[in-house]
Steps between C-alpha positions, in 0.01 A plus 500: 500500500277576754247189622237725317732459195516931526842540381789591827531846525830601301776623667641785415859698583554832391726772614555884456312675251323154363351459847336828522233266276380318777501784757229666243314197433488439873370848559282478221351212605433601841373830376233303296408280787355813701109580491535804359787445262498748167693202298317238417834268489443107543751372275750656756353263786513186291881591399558575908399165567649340227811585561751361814656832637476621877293782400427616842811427664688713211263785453308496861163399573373877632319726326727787366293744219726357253185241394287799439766676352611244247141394457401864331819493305415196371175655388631823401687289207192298434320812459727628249581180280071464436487874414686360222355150473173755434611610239726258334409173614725299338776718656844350561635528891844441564576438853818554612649355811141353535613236788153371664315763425165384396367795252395293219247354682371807611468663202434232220267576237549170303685679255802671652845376435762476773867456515665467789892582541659364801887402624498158436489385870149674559392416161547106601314531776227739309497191231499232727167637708270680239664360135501638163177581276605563154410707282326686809783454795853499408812474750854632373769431814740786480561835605306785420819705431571237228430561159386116408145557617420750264632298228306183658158737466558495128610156419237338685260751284341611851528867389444612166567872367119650570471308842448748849785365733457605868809436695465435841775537759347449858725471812838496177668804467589655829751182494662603186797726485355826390687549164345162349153639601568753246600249260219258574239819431630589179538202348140420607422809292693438249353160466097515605311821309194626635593285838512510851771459782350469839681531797557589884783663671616559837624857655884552474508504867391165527715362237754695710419265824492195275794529382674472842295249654250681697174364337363290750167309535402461894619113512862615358456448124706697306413669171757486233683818391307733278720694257258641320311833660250698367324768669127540427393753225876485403392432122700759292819316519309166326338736278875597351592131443363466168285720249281174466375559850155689466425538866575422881230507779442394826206231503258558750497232770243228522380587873428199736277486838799458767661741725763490267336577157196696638630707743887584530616485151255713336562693790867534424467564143242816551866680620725573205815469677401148704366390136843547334633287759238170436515232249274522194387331168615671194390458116670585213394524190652432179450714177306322184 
């Protein structure tokens, strides 16, 4: 403890694909921190300086686009999961590979449920630094490929047959091999009925990159290998997995007030050949 008796920031190790956490959370959190910041984020601050990492000295202290970038994805999938919370307020979100990611907090409407599926190493440190809420915030460590959180949703009675499940993968499945992608889809619509997968890709050229080593940030971070690559507006394939997939579309992006978000993304994606090559947020949706 602290002489203010504010608990010691915890430390926290992570490596590979667990890490990635932090490098969004940091970005997040610096995004936020701007004047003019579209996400309205301050959870991610308080878990920034809660936690005992060399953010800066890992990630670098300069100012890249990737705040403002992250910071309207961010948004893009808060947009999206209270389209739903409109409608069915006492929807059920499953977050997969959730990490740090601060969502729930951004989107509560006092009635929401949330379950969070983690590897167990992230979902420690996800337990030790914002807890458990039952009935309303659930934790199940594992991996999303397993088929033990499904079952958990059920036995714990946190999704029951008429319930609206929106599945959220943010920042998850360009790590995944791309054949248990497939399988994670269409057992999600197999499972959830009139829900909602949400997710964002990267361009098979940059999974291409990643997958050698070449994703750099300016300080000499390293981004994990992507496997999974997915060009935008290639839906069809998806589309084929299951006949309990109704539709696949392209969510439109958030926007954001930065050089980044204002000016020379939109301007990339207003040329159909430079759009197929950028990330984007998809939705799927599930037939009743």
């Amino acid at each position: 403890m602290t002489d203010d008796a504010t608990p010691a920031p915890l430390p926290v190790t992570l490596q590979g694909v667990p890490e990635t956490t932090l490098w969004t959370l940091y970005h997040r959190a610096r995004d936020a921190a701007r004047p003019k910041a579209l996400l309205h984020d301050p959870k991610a601050a308080e878990l920034v300086a809660a936690i005992d990492f060399p953010f800066e000295q890992r990630f670098g202290g300069r100012t890249t686009g990737m705040e403002g970038y992250l910071g309207e994805r961010a948004l893009t999938f808060d947009r999206e999961v209270l389209g739903v919370l409109a409608t069915d307020p006492d929807a059920v979100v499953v977050a997969l590979g959730e990490g740090l990611e601060t969502q729930f907090w951004r989107v509560d409407n006092g009635r929401v449920r949330w379950f969070t599926v983690d590897l167990p190493e992230t979902a420690e440190v996800r337990r030790k630094l914002v807890g458990e809420d039952p009935p309303r915030r659930r934790l199940f460590a594992g991996s999303a490929l397993e088929e033990a959180w499904y079952a958990a949703l059920t036995a714990d009675g946190v999704v029951g047959p008429t319930d609206r499940v929106v599945v959220v993968a943010q920042g998850l499945l360009m790590y995944l091999p791309p054949p248990e992608v497939d399988a994670l889809i269409v057992r999600c619509a197999e499972r959830f009925r009139r829900g909602v997968f949400l997710f964002d890709t990267v361009p098979v050229w940059f999974s291409w990159l990643s997958r050698r080593g070449l994703i750099r940030a300016p300080n000499g971070y390293r981004a994990p290998a992507m496997p999974h690559g997915l060009n935008a507006g290639d839906h069809e394939r998806i589309r084929r997995l299951s006949p309990d997939i109704a539709s696949v579309r392209s969510v439109a992006p958030a926007g954001g007030p930065g050089l980044m978000t204002k000016v020379l993304l939109p301007l990339g994606r207003s040329f159909p050949v430079i759009r197929r090559g950028m990330p984007e947020v998809v939705r799927i949706d599930f037939t009743p």
